[in-house]
C-alpha positions as CSV (number, residue, x, y, z in Angstrom):
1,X,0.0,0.0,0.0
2,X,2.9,2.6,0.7
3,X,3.2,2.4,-2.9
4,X,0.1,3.6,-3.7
5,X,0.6,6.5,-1.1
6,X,3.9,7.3,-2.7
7,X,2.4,7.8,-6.3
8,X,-0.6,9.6,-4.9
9,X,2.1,12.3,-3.1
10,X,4.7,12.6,-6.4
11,X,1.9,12.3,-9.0
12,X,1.5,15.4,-10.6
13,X,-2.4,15.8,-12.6
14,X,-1.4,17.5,-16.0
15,X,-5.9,17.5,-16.5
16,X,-8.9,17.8,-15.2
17,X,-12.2,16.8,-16.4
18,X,-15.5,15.9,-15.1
19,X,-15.1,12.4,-14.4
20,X,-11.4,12.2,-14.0
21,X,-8.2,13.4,-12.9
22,X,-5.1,12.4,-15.7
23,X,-2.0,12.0,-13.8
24,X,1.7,11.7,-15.2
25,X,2.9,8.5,-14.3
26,X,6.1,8.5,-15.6
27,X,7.4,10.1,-19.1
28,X,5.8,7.8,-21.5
29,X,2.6,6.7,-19.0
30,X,-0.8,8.6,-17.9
31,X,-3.1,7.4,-15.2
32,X,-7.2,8.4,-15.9
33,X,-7.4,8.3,-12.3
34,X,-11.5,8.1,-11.7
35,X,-13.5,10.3,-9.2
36,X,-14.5,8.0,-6.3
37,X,-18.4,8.3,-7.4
38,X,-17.5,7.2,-10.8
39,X,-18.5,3.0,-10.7
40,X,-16.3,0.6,-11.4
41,X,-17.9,-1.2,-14.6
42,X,-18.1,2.1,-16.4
43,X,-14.2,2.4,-16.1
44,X,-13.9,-1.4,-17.0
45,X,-16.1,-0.2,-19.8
46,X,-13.8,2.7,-21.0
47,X,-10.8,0.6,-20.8
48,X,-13.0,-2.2,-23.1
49,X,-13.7,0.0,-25.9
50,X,-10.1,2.0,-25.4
51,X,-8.1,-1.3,-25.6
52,X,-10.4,-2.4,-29.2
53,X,-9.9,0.6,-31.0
54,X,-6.3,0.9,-29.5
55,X,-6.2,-2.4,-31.0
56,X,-7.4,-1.7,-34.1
57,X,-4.9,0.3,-34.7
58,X,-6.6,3.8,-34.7
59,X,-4.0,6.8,-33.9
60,X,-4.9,6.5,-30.3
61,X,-3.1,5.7,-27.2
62,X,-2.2,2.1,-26.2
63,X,-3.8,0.9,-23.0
64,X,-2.1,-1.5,-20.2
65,X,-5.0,-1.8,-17.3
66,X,-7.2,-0.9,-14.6
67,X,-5.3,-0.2,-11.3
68,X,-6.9,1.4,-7.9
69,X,-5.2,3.9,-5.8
70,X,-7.1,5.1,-2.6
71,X,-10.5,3.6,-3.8
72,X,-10.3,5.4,-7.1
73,X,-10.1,3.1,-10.5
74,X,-8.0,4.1,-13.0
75,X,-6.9,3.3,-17.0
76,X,-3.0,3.6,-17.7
77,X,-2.3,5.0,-20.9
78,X,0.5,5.7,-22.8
79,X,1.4,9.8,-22.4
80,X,0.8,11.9,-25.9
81,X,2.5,15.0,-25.0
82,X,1.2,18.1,-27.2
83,X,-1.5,20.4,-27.1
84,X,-4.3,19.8,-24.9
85,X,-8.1,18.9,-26.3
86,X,-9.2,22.4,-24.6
87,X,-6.3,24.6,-26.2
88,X,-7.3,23.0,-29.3
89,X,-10.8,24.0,-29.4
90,X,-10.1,27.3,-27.9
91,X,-7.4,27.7,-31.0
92,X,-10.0,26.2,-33.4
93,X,-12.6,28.6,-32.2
94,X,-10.1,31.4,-32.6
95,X,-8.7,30.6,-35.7
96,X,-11.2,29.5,-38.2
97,X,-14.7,28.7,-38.5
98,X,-15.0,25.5,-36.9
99,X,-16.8,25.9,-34.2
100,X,-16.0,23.6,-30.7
101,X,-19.7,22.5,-31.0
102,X,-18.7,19.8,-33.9
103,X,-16.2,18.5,-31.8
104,X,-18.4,17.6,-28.7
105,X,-21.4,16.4,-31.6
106,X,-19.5,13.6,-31.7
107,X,-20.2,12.6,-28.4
108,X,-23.3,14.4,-27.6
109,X,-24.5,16.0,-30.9
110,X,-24.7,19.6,-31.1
């Protein structure tokens, strides 16, 4: 367990967003670390359909598992470093007529 405690105190989160935390693990690994209130077979879920189109071989990053760290569930990911998802839009938004909206359609539809 002092393991856990360890990463928990030298963990640095590099995003936030509603249902996670994304810590740097190391260099080349992230950890989607879950908000306690987020249930367990919806991460198992995410890390399903992650790993198949990781799998595929769609320009996404590889997954390598669930781990928990003070009650919270987490995905490790391999790290993309670059711009963030949010800077993007915002520079999007700025920059050309593409508005943020299509982006989130793709989840939610717009």
């Amino acid at each position: 367990m002092s393991w856990l405690v360890s990463i928990m105190e030298k963990a640095q989160i590099i995003g936030l967003g509603r249902t996670a935390e994304i810590l740097a693990w190391d260099n080349s690994q992230v950890v989607k670390l879950f908000r306690k209130d987020w249930s367990h077979s919806a991460v198992k879920w995410e890390e399903k359909v992650s790993r198949i189109v990781s799998e595929a071989g769609l320009p996404v990053p590889a997954v390598y598992g669930i781990i928990e760290v003070e009650g919270r569930h987490g995905i490790i990911y391999d790290r993309v470093h670059g711009q963030s998802m949010l800077k993007e839009l915002f520079f999007v938004r700025a920059h050309s007529a593409v508005r943020p909206c299509s982006f989130s359609s793709m989840h939610y539809g717009c």
